[in-house]
ROSE-150213 format. One record per residue: residue number from 1; residue in one letter; z negated, x negated, y of N, C-alpha, C, CB in turn. Coordinates in steps of 0.02 Angstrom, whole numbers, plus 50000, padded with zeros to 5 digits. Atoms other than C-alpha are relative to their C-alpha. Glycine has a CB too. Layout:
@k NUM&r a&nzz Z&nxx X&nyy Y&cazz Z&caxx X&cayy Y&czz Z&cxx X&cyy Y&cbzz Z&cbxx X&cbyy Y
...
//
This chain:
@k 1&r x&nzz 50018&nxx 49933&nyy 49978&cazz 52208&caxx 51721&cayy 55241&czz 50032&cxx 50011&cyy 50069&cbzz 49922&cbxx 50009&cbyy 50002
@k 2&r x&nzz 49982&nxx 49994&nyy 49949&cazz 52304&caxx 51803&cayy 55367&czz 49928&cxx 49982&cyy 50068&cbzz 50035&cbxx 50071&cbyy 49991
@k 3&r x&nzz 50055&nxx 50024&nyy 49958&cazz 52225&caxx 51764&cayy 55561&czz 49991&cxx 50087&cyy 50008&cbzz 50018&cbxx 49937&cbyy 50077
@k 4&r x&nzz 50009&nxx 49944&nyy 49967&cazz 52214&caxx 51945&cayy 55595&czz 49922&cxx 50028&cyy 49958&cbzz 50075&cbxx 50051&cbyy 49993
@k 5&r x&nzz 50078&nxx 49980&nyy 50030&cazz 52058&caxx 51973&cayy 55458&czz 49938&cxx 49964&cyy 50049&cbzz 49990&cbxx 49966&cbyy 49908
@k 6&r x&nzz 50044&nxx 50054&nyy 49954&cazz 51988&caxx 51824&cayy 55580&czz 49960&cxx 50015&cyy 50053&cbzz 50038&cbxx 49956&cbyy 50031
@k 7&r x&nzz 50024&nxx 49972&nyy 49933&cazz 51969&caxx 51936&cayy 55714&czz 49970&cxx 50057&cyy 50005&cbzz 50044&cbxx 50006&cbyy 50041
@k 8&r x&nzz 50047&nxx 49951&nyy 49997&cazz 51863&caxx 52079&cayy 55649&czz 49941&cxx 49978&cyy 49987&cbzz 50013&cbxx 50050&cbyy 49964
@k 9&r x&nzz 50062&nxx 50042&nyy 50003&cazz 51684&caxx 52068&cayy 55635&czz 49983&cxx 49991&cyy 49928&cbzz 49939&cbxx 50032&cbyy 50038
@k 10&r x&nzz 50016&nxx 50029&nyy 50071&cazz 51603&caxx 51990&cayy 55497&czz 49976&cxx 50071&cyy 49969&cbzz 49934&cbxx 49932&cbyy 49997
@k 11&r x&nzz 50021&nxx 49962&nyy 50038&cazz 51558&caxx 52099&cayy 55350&czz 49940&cxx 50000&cyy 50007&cbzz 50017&cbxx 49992&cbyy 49948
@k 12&r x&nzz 50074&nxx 49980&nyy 50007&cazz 51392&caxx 52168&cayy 55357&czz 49949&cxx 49974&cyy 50060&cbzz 49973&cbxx 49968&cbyy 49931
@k 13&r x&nzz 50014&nxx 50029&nyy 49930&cazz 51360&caxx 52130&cayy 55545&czz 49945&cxx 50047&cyy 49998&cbzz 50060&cbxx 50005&cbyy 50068
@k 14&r x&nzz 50051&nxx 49960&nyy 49976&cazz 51193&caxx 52206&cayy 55580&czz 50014&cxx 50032&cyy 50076&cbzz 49937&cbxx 49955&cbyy 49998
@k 15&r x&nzz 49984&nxx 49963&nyy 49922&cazz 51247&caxx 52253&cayy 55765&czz 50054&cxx 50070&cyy 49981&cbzz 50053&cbxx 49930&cbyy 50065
@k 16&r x&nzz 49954&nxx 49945&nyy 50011&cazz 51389&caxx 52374&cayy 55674&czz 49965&cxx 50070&cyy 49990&cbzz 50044&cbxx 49984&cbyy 49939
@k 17&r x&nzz 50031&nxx 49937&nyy 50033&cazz 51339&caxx 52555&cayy 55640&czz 50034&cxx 50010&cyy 49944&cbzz 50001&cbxx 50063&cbyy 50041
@k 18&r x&nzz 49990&nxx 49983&nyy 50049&cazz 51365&caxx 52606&cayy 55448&czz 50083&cxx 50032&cyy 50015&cbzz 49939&cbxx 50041&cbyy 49977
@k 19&r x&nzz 49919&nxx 49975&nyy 49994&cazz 51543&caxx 52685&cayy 55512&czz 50038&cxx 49960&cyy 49992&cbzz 50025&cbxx 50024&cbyy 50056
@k 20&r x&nzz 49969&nxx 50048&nyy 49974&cazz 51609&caxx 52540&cayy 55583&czz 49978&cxx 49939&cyy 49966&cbzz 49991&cbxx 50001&cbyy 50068
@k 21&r x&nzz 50039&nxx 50033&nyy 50032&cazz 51537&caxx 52441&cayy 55446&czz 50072&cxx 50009&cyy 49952&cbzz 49918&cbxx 50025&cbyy 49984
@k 22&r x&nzz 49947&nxx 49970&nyy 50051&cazz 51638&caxx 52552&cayy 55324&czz 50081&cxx 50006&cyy 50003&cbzz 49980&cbxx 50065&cbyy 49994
@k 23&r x&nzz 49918&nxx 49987&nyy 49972&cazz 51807&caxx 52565&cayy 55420&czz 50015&cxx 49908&cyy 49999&cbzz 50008&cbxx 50051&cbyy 50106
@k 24&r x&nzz 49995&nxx 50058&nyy 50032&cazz 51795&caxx 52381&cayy 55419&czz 50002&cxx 49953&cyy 49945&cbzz 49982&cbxx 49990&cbyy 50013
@k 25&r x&nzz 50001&nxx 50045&nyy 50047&cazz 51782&caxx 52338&cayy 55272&czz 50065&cxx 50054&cyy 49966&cbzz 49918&cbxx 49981&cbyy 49959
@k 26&r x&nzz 49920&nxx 49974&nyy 50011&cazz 51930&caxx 52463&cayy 55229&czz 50069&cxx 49983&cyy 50015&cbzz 50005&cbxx 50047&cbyy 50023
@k 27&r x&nzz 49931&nxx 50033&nyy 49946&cazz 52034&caxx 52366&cayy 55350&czz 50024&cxx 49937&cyy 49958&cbzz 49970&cbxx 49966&cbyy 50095
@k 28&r x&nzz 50000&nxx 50070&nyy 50029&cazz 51989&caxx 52206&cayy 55258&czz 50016&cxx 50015&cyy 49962&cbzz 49957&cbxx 49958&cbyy 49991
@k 29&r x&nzz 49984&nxx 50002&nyy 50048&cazz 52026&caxx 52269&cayy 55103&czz 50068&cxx 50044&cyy 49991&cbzz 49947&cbxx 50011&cbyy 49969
@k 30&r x&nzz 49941&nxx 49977&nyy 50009&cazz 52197&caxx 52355&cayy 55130&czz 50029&cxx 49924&cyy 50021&cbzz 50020&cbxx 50072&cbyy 50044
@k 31&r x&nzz 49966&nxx 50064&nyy 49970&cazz 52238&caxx 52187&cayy 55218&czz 50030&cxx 49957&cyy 49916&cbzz 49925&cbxx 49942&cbyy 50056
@k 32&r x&nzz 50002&nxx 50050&nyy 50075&cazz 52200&caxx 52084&cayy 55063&czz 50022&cxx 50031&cyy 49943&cbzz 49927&cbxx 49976&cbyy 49975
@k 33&r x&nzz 49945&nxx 49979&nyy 50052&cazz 52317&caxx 52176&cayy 54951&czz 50056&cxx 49984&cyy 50023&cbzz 50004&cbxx 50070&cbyy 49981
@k 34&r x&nzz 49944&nxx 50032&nyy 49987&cazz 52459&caxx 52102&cayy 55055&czz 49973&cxx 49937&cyy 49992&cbzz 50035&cbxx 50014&cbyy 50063
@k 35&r x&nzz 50002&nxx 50079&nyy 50002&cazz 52377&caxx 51918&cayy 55012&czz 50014&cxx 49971&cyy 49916&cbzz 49914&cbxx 49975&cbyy 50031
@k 36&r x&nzz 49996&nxx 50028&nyy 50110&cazz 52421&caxx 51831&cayy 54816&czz 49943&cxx 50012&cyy 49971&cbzz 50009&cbxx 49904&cbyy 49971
@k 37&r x&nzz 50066&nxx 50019&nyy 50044&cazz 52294&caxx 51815&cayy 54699&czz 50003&cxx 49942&cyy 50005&cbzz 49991&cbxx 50019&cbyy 49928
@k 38&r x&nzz 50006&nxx 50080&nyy 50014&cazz 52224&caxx 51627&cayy 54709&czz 49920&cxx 50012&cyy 49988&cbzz 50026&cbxx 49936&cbyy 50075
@k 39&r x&nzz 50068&nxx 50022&nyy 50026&cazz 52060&caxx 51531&cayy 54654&czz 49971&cxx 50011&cyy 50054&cbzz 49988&cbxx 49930&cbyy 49972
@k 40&r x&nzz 50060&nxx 49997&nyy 49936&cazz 51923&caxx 51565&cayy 54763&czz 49929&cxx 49960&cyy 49969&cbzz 49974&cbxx 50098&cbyy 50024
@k 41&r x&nzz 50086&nxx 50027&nyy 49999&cazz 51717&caxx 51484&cayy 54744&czz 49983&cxx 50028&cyy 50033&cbzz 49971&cbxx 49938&cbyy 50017
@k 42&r x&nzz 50036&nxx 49970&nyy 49957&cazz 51612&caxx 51600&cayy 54792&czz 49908&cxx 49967&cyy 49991&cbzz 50015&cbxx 50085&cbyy 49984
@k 43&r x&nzz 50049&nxx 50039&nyy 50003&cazz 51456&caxx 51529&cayy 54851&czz 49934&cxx 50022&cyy 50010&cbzz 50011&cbxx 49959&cbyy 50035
@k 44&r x&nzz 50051&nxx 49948&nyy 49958&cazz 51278&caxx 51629&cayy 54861&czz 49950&cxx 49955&cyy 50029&cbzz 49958&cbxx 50060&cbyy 49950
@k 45&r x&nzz 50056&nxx 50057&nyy 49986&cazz 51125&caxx 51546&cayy 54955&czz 49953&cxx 50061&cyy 50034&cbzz 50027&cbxx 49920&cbyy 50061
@k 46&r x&nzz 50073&nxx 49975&nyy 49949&cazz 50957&caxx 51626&cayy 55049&czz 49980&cxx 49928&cyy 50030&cbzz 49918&cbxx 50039&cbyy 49944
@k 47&r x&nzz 50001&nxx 50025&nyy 49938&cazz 50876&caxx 51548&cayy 55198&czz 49942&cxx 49957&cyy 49947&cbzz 49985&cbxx 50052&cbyy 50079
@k 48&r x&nzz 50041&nxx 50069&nyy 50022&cazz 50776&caxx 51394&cayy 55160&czz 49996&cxx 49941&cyy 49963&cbzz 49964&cbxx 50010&cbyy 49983
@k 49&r x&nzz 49984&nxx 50066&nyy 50043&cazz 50744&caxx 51229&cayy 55044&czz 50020&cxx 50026&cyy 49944&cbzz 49942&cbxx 49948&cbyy 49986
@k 50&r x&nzz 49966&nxx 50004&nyy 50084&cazz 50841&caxx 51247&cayy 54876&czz 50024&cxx 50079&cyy 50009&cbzz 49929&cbxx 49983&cbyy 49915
@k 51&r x&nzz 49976&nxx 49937&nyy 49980&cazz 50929&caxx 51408&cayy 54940&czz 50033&cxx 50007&cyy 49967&cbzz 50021&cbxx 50015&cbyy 50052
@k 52&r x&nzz 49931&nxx 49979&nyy 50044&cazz 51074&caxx 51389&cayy 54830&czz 49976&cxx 50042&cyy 49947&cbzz 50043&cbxx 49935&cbyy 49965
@k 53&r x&nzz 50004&nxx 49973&nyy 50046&cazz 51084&caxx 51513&cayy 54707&czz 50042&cxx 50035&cyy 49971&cbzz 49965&cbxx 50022&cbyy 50005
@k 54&r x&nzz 49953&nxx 49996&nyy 50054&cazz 51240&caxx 51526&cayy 54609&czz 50067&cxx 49975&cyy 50046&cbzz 50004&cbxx 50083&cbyy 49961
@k 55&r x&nzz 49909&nxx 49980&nyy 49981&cazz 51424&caxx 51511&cayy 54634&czz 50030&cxx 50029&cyy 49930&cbzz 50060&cbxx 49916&cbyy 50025
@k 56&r x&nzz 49949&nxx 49962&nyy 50005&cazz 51578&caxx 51599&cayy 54559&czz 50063&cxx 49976&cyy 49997&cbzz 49996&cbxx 50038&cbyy 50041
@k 57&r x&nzz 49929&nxx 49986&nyy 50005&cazz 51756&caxx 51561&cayy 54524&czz 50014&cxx 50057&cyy 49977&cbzz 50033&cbxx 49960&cbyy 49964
@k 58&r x&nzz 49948&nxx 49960&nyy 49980&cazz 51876&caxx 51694&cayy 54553&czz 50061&cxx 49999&cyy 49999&cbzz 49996&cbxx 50008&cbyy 50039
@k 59&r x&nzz 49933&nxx 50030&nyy 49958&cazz 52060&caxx 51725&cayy 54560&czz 49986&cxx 50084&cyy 50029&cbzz 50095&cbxx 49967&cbyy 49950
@k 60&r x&nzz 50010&nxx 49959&nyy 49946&cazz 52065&caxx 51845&cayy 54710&czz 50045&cxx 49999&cyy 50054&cbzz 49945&cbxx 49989&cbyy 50022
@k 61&r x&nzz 49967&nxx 49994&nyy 49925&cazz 52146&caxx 51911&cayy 54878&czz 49980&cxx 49986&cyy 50047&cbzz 50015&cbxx 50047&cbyy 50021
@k 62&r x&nzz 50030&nxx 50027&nyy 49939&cazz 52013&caxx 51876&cayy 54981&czz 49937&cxx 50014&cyy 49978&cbzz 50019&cbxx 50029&cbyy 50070
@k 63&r x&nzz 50098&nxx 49983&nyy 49995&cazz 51825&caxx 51896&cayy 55009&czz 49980&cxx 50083&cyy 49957&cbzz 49969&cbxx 50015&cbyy 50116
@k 64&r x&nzz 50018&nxx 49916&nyy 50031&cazz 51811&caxx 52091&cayy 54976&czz 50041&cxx 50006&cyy 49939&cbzz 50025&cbxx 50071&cbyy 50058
@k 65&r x&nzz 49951&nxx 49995&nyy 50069&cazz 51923&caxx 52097&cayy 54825&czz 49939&cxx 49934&cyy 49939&cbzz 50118&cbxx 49955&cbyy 50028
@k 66&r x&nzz 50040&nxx 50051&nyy 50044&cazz 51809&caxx 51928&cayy 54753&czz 49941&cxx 50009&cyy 50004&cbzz 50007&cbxx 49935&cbyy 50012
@k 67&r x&nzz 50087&nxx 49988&nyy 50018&cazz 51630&caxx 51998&cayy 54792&czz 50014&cxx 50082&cyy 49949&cbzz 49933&cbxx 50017&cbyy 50103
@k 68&r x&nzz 49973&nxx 49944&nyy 50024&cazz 51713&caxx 52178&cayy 54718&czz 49994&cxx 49967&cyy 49923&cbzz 50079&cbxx 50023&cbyy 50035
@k 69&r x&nzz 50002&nxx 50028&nyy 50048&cazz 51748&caxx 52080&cayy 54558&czz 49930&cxx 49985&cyy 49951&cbzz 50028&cbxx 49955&cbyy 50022
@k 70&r x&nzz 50053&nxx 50022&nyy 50020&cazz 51603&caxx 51993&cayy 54548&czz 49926&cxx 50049&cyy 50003&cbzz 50000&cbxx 49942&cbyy 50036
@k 71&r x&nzz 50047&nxx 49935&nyy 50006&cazz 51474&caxx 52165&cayy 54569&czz 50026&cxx 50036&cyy 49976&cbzz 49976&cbxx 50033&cbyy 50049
@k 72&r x&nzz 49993&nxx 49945&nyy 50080&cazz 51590&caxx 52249&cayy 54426&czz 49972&cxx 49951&cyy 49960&cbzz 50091&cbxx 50029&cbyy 49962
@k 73&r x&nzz 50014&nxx 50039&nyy 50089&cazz 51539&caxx 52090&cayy 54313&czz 49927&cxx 49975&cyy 50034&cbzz 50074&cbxx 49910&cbyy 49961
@k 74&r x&nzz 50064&nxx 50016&nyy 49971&cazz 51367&caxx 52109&cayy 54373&czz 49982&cxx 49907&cyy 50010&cbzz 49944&cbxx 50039&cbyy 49946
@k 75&r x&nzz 50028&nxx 50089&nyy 49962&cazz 51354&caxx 51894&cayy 54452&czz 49970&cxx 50022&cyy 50052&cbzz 50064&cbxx 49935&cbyy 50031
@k 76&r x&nzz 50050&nxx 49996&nyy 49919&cazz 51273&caxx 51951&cayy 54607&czz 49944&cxx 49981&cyy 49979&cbzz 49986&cbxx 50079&cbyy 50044
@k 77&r x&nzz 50067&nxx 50025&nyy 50008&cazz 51123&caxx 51835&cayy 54601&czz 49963&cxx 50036&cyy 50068&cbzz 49998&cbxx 49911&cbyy 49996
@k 78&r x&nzz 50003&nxx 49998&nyy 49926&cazz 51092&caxx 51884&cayy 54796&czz 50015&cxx 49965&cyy 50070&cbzz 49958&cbxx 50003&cbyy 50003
@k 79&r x&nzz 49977&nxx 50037&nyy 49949&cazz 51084&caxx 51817&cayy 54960&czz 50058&cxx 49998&cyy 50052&cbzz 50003&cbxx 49960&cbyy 49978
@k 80&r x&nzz 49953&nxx 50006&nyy 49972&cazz 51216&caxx 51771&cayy 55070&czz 50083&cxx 49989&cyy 49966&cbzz 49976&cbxx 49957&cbyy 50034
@k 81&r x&nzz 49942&nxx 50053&nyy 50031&cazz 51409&caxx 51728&cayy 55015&czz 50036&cxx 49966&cyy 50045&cbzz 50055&cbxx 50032&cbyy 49957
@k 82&r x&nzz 49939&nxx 50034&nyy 49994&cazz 51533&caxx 51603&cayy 55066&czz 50044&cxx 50002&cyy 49973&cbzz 50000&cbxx 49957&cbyy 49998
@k 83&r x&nzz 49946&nxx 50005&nyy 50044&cazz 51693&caxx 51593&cayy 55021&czz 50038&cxx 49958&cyy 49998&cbzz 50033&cbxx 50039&cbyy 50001
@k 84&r x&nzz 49964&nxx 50066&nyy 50005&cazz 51807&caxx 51450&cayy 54975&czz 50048&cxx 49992&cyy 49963&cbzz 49967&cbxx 49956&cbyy 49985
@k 85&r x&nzz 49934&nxx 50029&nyy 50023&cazz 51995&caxx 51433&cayy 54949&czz 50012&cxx 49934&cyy 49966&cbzz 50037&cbxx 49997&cbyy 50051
@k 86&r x&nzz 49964&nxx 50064&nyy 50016&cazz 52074&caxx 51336&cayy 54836&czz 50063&cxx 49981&cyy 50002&cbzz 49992&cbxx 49985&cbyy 49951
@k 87&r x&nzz 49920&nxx 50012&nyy 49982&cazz 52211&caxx 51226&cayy 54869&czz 50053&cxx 50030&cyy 49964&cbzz 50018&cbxx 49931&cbyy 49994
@k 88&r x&nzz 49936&nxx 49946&nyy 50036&cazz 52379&caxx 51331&cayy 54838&czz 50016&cxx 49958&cyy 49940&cbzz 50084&cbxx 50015&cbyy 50054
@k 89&r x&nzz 49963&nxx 50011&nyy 50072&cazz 52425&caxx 51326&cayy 54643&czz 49945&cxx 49958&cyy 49970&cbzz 50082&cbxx 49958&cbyy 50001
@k 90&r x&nzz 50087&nxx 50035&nyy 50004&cazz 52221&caxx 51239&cayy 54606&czz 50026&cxx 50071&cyy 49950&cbzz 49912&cbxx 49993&cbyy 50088
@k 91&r x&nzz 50022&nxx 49963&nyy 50012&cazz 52182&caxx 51327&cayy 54451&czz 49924&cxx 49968&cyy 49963&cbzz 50049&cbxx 50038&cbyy 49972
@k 92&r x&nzz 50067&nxx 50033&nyy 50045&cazz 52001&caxx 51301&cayy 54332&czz 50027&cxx 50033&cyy 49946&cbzz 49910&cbxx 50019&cbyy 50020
@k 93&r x&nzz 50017&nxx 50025&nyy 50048&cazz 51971&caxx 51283&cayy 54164&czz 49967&cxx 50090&cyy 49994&cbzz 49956&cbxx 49921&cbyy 50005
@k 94&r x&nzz 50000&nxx 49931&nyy 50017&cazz 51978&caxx 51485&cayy 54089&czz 49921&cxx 49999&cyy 49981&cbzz 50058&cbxx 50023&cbyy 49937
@k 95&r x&nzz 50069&nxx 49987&nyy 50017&cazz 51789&caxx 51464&cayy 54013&czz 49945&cxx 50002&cyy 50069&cbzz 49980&cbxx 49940&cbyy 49946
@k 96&r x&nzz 50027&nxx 49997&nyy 49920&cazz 51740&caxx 51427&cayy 54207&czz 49992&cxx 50063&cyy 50045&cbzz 50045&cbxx 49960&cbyy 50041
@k 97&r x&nzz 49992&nxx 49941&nyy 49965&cazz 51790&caxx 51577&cayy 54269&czz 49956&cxx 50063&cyy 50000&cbzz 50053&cbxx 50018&cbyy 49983
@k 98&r x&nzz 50059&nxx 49924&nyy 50001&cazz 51664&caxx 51743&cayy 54310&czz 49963&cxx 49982&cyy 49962&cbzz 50019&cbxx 50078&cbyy 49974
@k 99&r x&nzz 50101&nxx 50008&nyy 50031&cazz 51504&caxx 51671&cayy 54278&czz 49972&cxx 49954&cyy 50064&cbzz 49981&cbxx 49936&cbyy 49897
@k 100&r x&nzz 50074&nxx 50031&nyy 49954&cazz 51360&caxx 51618&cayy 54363&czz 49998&cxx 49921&cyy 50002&cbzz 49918&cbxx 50025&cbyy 49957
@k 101&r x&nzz 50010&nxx 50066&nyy 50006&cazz 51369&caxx 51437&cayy 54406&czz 49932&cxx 49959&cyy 50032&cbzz 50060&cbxx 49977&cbyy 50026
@k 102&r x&nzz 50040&nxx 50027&nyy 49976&cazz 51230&caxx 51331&cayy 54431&czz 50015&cxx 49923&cyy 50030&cbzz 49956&cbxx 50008&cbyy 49958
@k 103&r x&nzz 49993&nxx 50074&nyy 49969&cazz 51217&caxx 51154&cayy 54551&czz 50045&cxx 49968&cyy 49917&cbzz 49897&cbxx 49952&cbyy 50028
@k 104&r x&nzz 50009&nxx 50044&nyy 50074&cazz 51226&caxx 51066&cayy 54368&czz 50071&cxx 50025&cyy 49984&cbzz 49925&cbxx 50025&cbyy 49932
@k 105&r x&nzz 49908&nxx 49946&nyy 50029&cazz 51409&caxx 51188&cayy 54322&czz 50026&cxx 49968&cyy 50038&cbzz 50025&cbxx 50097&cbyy 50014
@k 106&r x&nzz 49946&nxx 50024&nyy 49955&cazz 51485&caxx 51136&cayy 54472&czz 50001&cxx 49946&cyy 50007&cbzz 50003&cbxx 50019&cbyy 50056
@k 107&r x&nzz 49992&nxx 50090&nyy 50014&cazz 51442&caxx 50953&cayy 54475&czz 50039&cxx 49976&cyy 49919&cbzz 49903&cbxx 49961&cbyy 49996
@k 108&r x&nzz 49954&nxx 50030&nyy 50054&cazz 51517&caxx 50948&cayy 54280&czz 50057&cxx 50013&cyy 50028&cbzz 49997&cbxx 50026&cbyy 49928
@k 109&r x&nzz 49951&nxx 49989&nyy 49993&cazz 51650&caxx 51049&cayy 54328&czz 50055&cxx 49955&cyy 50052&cbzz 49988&cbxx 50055&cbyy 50008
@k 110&r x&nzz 49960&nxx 50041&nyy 49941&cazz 51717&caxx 50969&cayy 54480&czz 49974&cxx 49915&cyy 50032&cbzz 49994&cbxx 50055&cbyy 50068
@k 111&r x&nzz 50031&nxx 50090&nyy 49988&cazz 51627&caxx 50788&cayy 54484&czz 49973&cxx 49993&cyy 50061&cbzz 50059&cbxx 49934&cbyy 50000
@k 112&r x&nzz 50019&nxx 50003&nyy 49938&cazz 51522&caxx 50839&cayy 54623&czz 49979&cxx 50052&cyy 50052&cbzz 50041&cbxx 49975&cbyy 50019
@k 113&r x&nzz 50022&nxx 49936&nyy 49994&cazz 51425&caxx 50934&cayy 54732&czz 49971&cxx 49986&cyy 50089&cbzz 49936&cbxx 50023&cbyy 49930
@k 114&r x&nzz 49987&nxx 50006&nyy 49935&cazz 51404&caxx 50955&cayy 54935&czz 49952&cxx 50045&cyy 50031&cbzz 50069&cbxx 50014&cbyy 50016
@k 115&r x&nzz 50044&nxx 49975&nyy 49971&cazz 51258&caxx 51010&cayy 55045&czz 50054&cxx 50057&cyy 50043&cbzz 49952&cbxx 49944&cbyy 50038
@k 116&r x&nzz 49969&nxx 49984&nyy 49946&cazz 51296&caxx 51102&cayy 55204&czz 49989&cxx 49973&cyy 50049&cbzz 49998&cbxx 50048&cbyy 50012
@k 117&r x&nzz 49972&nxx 50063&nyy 49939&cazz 51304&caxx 50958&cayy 55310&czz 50053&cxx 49949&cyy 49964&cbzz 49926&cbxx 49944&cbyy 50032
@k 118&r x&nzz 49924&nxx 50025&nyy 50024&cazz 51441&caxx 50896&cayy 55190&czz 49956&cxx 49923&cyy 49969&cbzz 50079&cbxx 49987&cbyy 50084
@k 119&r x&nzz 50010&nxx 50055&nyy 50034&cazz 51325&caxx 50776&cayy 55085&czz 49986&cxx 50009&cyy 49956&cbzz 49970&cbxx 49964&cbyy 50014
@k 120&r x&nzz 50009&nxx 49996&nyy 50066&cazz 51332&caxx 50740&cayy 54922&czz 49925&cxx 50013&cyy 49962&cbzz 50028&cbxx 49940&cbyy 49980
@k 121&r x&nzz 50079&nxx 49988&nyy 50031&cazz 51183&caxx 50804&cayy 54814&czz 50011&cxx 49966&cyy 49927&cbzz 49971&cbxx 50097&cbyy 49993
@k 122&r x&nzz 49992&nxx 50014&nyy 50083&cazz 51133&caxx 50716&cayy 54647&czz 49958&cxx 50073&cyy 49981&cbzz 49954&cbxx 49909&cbyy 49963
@k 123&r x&nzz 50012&nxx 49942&nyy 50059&cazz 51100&caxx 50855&cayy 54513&czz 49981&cxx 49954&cyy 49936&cbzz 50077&cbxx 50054&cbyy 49982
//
């Protein structure tokens, strides 16, 4: 992702006013039509113990183009997203793709599965 998306504010900044909410995310998403399509993992979670609640493969331009996607093919479980590049020319397994993954999906799929302090979880 270019660095220049790096340096606006995050999507859905509560300090923004609804304008500057909207012009931003216009910015981001003219941007990300000059980026390829690649694999993305999108990751949802809410605040607390067992927060996770879904992921997402994607092929996408960026963030706004891969949550866009994924709220035409109604996956929006809720919560927060992350987003997560995959290494250039990474693709998955076509039955993987645009659906709702659970801990249990992504540990078959990829042999494995990663807190957010970067430790392995059994499933």
């Amino acid at each position: 992702m270019p660095n220049n998306l790096a340096e606006l504010p995050p999507l859905g900044d509560k300090a923004e006013s609804a304008e500057e909410a909207l012009t931003n995310l216009k910015i981001r998403s003219a941007l990300e039509t000059l980026e390829p399509v690649h694999l993305m993992f999108v990751s949802f979670a809410k605040e607390g113990k067992n927060g996770f609640m879904g992921g997402v493969l994607v092929n996408a331009r960026g963030p706004v183009d891969a949550l866009s996607q994924i709220f035409e093919r109604e996956l929006y479980p809720g919560g927060e997203a992350a987003f997560i590049d995959a290494p250039e020319g990474e693709t998955a397994p076509e039955s993987e793709m645009y659906k709702l993954m659970s801990a249990a999906d992504i540990k078959r799929v990829f042999g494995h599965v990663y807190d957010d302090q970067g430790n392995e979880l059994e499933v």
